[in-house]
C-alpha positions as CSV (number, residue, x, y, z in Angstrom):
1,X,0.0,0.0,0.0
2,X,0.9,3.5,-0.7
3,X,2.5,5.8,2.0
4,X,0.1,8.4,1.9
5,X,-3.0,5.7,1.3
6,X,-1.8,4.3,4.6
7,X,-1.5,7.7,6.3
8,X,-5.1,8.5,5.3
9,X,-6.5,5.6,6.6
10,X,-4.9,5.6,9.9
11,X,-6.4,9.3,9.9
12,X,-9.6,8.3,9.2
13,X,-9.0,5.4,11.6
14,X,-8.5,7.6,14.5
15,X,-11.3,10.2,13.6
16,X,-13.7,7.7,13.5
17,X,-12.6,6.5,16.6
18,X,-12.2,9.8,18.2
19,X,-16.0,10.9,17.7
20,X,-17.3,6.9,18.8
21,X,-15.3,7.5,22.0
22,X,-16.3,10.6,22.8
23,X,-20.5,10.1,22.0
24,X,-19.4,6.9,24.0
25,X,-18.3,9.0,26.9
26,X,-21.4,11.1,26.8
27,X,-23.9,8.5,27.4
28,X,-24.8,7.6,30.9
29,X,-23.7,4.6,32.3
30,X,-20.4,4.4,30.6
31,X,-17.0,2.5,31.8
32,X,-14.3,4.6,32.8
33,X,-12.1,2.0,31.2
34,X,-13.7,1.9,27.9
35,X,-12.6,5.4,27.3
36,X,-9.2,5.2,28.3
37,X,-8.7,2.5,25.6
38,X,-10.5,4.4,23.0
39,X,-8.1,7.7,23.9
40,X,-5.4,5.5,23.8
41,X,-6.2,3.6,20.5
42,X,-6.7,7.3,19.2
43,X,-3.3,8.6,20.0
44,X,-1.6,5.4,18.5
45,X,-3.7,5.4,15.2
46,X,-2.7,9.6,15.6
47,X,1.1,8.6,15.7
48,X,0.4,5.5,13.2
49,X,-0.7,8.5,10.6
50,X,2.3,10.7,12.0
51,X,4.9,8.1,10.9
């Protein structure tokens, strides 16, 4: 795959899974735990894109 394909995905990747964390966290009833991973999956597909 492409450099800059793979970039983009891993951008879109982490966008996507930005916004799902964040309605996530908004809902009641939510695990604290839940939303640490989804930060932390978000900063690595962030750096993933970086690279």
């Amino acid at each position: 795959m492409e450099p800059k394909a793979k970039r983009l995905l891993f951008l879109t990747a982490a966008i996507i899974l930005a916004a799902s964390t964040y309605t996530y966290a908004l809902s009641p009833g939510h695990y604290g735990a839940a939303i640490a991973l989804g930060a932390v999956l978000t900063m690595f597909f962030v750096g993933k894109a970086m690279n």
